[in-house]
C-alpha positions in Angstrom: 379.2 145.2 -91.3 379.2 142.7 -88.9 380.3 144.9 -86.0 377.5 147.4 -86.4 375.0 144.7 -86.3 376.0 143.4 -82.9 376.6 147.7 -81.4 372.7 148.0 -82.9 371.5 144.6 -81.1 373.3 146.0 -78.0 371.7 149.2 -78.5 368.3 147.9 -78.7 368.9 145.5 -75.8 369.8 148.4 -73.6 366.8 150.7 -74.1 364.5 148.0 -73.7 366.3 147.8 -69.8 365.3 151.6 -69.8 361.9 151.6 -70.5 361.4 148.8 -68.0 363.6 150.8 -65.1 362.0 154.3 -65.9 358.3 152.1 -65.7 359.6 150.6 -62.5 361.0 154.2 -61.6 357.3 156.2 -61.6 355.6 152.8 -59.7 358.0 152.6 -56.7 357.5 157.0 -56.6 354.1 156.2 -56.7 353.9 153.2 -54.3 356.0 155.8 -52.3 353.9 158.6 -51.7 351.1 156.3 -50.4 354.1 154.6 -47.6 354.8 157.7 -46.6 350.7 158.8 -46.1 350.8 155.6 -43.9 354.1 156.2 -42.3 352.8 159.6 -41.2 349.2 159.0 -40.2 350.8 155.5 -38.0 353.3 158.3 -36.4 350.8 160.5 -33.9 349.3 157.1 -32.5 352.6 155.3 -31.8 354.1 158.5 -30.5 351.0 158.9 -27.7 351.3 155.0 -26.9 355.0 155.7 -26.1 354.0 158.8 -24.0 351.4 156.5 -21.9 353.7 153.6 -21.4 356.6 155.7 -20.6 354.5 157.4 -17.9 354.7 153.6 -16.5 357.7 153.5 -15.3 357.0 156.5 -13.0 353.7 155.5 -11.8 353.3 153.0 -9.2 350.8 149.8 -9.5 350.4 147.1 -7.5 351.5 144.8 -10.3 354.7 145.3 -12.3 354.2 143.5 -15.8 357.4 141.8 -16.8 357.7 143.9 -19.7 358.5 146.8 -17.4 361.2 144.9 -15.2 365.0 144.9 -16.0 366.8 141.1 -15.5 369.7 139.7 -16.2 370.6 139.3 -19.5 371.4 135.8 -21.3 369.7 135.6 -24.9 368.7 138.6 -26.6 365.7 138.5 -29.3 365.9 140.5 -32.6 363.0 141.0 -35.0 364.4 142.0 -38.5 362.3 144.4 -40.7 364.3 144.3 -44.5 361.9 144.1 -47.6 360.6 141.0 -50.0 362.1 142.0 -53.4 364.9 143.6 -54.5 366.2 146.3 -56.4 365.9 148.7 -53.8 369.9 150.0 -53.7 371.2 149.2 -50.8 368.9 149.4 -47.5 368.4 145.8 -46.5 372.7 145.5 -47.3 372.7 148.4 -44.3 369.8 146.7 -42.3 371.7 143.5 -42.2 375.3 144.6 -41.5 373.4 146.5 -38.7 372.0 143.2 -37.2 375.4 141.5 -37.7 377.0 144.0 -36.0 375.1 144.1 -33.1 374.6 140.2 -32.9 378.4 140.0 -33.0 378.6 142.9 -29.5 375.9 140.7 -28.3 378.0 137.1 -28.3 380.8 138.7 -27.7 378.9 139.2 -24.3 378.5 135.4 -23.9 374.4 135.8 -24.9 372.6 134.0 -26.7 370.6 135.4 -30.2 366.6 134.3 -31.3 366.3 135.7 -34.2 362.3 136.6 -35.8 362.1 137.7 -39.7 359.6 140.4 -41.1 360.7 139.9 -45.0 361.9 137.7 -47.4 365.3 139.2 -48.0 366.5 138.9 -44.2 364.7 135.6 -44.1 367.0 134.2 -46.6 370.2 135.7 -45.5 369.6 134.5 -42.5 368.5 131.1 -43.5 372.2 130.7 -45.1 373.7 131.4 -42.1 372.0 128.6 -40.3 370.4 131.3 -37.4 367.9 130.4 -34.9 364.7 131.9 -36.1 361.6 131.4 -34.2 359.3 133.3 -36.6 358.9 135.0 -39.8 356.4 136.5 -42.0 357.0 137.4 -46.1 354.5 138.9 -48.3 353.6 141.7 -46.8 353.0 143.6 -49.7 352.4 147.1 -50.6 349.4 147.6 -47.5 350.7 145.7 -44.7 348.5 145.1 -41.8 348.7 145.0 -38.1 346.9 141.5 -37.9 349.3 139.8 -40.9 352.2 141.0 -37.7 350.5 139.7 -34.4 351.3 136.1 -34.8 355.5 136.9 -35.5 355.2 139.3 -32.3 353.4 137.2 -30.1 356.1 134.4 -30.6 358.9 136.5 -29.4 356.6 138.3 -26.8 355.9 134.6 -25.1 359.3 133.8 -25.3 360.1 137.2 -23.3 357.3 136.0 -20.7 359.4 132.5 -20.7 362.4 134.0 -20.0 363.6 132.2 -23.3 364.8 136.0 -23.7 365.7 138.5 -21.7 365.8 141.4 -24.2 363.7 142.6 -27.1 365.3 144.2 -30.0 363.9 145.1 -33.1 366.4 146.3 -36.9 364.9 148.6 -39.5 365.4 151.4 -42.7 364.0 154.4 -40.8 363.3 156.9 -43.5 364.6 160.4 -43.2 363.7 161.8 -46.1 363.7 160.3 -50.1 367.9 160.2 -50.5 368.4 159.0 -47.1 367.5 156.0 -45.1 368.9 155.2 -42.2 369.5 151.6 -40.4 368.6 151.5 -36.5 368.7 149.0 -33.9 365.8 150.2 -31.1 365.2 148.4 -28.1 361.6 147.4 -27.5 361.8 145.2 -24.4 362.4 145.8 -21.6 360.4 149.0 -22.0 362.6 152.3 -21.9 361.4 155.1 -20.0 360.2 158.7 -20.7 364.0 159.6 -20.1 362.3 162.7 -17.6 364.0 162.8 -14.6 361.2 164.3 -12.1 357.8 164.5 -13.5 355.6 167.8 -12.5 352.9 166.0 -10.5 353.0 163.0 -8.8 349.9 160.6 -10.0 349.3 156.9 -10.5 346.6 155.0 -12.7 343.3 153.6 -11.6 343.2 150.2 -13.3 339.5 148.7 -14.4 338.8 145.7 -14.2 342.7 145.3 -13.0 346.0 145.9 -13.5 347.3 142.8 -14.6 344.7 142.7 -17.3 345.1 146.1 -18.3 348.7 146.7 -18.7 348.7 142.8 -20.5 346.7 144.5 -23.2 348.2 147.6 -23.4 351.7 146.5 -23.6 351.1 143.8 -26.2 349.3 146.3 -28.3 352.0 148.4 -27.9 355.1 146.5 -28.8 352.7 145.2 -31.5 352.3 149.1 -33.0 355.9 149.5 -32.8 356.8 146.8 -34.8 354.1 147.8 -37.2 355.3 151.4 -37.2 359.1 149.9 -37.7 357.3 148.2 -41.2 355.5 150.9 -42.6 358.7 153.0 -41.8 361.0 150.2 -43.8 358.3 150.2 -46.6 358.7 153.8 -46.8 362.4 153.5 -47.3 362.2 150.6 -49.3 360.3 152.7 -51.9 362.2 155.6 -51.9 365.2 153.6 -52.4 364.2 151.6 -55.5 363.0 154.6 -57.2 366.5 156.2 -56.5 367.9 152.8 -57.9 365.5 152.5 -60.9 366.2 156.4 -62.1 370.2 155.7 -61.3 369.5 152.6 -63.3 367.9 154.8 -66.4 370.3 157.3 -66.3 373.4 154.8 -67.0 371.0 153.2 -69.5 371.2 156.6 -71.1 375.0 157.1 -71.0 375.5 153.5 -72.3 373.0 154.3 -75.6 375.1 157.2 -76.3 378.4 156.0 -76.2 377.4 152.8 -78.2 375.5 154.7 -80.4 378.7 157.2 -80.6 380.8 154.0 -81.6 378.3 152.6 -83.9 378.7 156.1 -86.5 382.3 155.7 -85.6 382.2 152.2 -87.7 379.7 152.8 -90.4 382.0 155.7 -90.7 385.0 153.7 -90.9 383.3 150.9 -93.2 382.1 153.9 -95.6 385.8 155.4 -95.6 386.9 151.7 -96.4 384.7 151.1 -99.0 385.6 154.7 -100.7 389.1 154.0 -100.4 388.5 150.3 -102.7 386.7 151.8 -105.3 389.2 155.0 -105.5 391.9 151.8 -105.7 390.1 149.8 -108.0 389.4 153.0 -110.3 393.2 153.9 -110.2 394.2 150.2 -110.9 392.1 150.2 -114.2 
């Protein structure tokens, strides 16, 4: 029964894949839970930075920090957040085809693109494709850290200063909620305003020891939170997404092992019914 052997082998083969997809299902929920703790405590902090920079552009120092000034546009830089492994459905896919799409609008325009990498996967893709990156960082792992991203910011941050580029751009999975994760394309530089019109009193900061110093600091650790918010946010998703994937995955393990296993009876079955039928004609020949 040379069939059933090879339906049994297949059988085996494919709930060996399940066990290692539901294992890989439970880690990535687990993994998530603790992304999302991190997402959610790195929220309050980023959102009052935002407040207090955005207040900036209503205030009125005697220095205006280059981060803070609208030019004219001729390259643009874009920091891509995707993940380092895969497995994770389809999130740095949608990440990517959202960077290629805006890339495209943006030499369309005549401008140039710098391109800096926070993961392996975009790292790769756009390795292929013969991009100019100026930085990158892999290996983040599970706990990533705002020192592992200072060195990948600063590089495009200097190359703002240059005027090597005249916008700052960053791609991401923003995570919504565990089904849904959702590719965005955020400017970071120049900064964007509060978006209020008219504020309801008229003040300005006092700046210690001045305001050149100051806002240096406070903008750099700024754009630096954002990009580390944009991580912890794309871990988040990437998490979520793979254990989606993995209990997808285990599911259509499942479906596989029942069918195979449905035609496996159906050809013991039929080898049983054949060896009847050649005794009952052996019998009847004697």
């Amino acid at each position: 029964m040379a069939v059933g052997r090879e339906i049994r082998k297949k059988i085996k083969s494919i709930q060996n894949t399940q066990k290692i997809t539901r294992a890989m299902e439970m880690v990535a929920a687990s993994k998530m839970r603790r992304a999302q703790e991190r997402m959610s405590a790195a929220r309050p902090y980023a959102e009052k930075m935002r407040n207090v920079v955005g207040h900036l552009h209503h205030a009125h120092p005697e220095y205006r920090h280059p981060f803070v000034v609208e030019r004219e546009t001729k390259n643009v830089g874009l920091i891509i957040v995707t993940s380092d492994r895969g497995l994770c459905g389809g999130i740095n896919t949608n990440a990517l085809r959202a960077a290629l799409q805006a890339m495209k609008g943006w030499r369309d325009e005549g401008l140039g693109v710098q391109l800096a990498a926070i993961g392996g996967k975009g790292l790769a893709f756009f390795r292929r494709m013969g991009a100019d990156i100026r930085s990158e960082v892999t290996h983040l792992g599970d706990t990533p850290r705002v020192e592992d991203l200072i060195g990948t910011v600063k590089v495009m941050l200097d190359a703002y200063v240059d005027t090597a580029i005249d916008r700052l751009h960053i791609v991401f999975s923003r995570f919504v909620n565990t089904m849904t994760q959702q590719p965005v394309v955020e400017q970071l530089l120049p900064l964007p305003g509060t978006g209020e019109e008219v504020l309801k009193h008229h003040w300005d900061y006092i700046y210690e020891p001045d305001a050149r110093d100051v806002l240096d600091d406070l903008l750099r650790r700024y754009i630096e939170v954002l990009v580390y918010h944009a991580v912890v946010e794309n871990l988040a998703s990437e998490q979520s997404a793979r254990m989606v994937a993995m209990k997808s995955a285990s599911d259509n393990a499942g479906k596989l092992i029942d069918e195979f296993t449905l035609k496996y009876n159906k050809a013991r079955q039929a080898a049983i019914t054949q060896e009847i039928s050649e005794i009952v004609g052996g019998a009847a020949a004697v």
